[in-house]
C-alpha positions as CSV (number, residue, x, y, z in Angstrom):
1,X,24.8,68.4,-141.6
2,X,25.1,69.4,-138.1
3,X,26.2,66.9,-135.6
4,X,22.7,66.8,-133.2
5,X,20.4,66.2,-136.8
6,X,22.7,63.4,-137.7
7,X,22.5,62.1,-134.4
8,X,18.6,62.4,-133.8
9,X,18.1,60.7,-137.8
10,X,20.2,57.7,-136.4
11,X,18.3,57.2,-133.4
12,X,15.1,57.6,-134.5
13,X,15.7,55.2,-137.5
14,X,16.9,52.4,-135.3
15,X,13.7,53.5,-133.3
16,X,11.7,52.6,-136.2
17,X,13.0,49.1,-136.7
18,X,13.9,48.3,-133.7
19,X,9.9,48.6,-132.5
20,X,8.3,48.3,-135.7
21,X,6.8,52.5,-135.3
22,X,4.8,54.4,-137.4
23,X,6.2,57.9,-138.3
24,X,3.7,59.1,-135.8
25,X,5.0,57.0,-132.9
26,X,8.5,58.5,-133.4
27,X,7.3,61.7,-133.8
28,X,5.8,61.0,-130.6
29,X,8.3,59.5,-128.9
30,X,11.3,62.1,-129.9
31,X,8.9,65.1,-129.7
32,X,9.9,66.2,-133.2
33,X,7.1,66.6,-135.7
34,X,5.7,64.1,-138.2
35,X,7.2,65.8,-141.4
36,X,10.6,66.3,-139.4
37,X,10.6,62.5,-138.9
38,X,9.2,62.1,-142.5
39,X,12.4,64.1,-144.0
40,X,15.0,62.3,-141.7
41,X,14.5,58.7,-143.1
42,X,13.5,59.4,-146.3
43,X,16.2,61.9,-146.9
44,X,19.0,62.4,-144.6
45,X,19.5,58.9,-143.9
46,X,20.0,57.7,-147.3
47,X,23.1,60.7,-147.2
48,X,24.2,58.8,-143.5
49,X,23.3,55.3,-143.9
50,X,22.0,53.6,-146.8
51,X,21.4,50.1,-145.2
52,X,19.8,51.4,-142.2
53,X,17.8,53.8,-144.8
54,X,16.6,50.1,-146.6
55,X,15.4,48.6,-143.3
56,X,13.4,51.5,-142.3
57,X,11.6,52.0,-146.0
58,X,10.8,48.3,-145.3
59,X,9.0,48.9,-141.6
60,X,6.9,52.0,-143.5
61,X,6.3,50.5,-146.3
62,X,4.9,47.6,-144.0
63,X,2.9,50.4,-141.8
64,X,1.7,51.8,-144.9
65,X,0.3,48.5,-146.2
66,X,-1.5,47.9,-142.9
67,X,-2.9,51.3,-142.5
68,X,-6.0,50.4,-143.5
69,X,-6.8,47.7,-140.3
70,X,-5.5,50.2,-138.3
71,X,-8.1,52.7,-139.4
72,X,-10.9,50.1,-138.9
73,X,-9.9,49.3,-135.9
74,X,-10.1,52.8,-134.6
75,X,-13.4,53.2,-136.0
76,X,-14.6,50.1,-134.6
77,X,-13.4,51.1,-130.9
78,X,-15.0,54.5,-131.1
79,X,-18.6,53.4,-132.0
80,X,-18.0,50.7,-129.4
81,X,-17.7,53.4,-126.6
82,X,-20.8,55.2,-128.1
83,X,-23.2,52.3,-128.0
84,X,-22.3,51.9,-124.5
C-alpha cells in the first residue's frame, strides 16, 4: 500500500472517532468520495490498525442505528420551509 493511502486511511479514521462523522462527513471533509472512505475503514484499516479499525466500526455502526432520526429530521425541516 502506498505511503499517501496509508496515511489518508489513518487520518480519516481518527476523523471519524474523534468527531463522531458519518462516512459522508469525511467524505466531505477530505474531499475523497463516499465509497473511497467506505473501502478505507472497512478494509484497509483492519490491514493498518485493527484497534483503530474496532473504534471506527463502533462510531458507524452507531451512525447507522440513528440513521433513521436523521432522515426524519430532514424531512421535517424541509416541509417546515415549505409551509412558510
Amino acid at each position: 500500500m502506498k505511503d499517501y493511502i496509508r496515511d489518508r486511511v489513518l487520518e480519516v479514521a481518527r476523523y471519524i472517532v474523534e468527531n463522531r462523522a458519518t462516512v459522508r462527513d469525511a467524505a466531505r471533509r477530505f474531499d475523497v468520495s463516499k465509497s473511497t472512505v467506505h473501502k478505507d475503514v472497512t478494509e484497509r484499516l483492519r490491514k493498518i490498525n485493527p484497534a483503530l479499525a474496532r473504534s471506527v466500526d463502533r462510531v458507524l455502526q452507531t451512525n447507522k442505528a440513528e440513521r433513521h432520526i436523521r432522515g426524519g429530521q430532514a424531512t421535517r425541516r424541509r416541509y417546515r420551509t415549505m409551509g412558510s
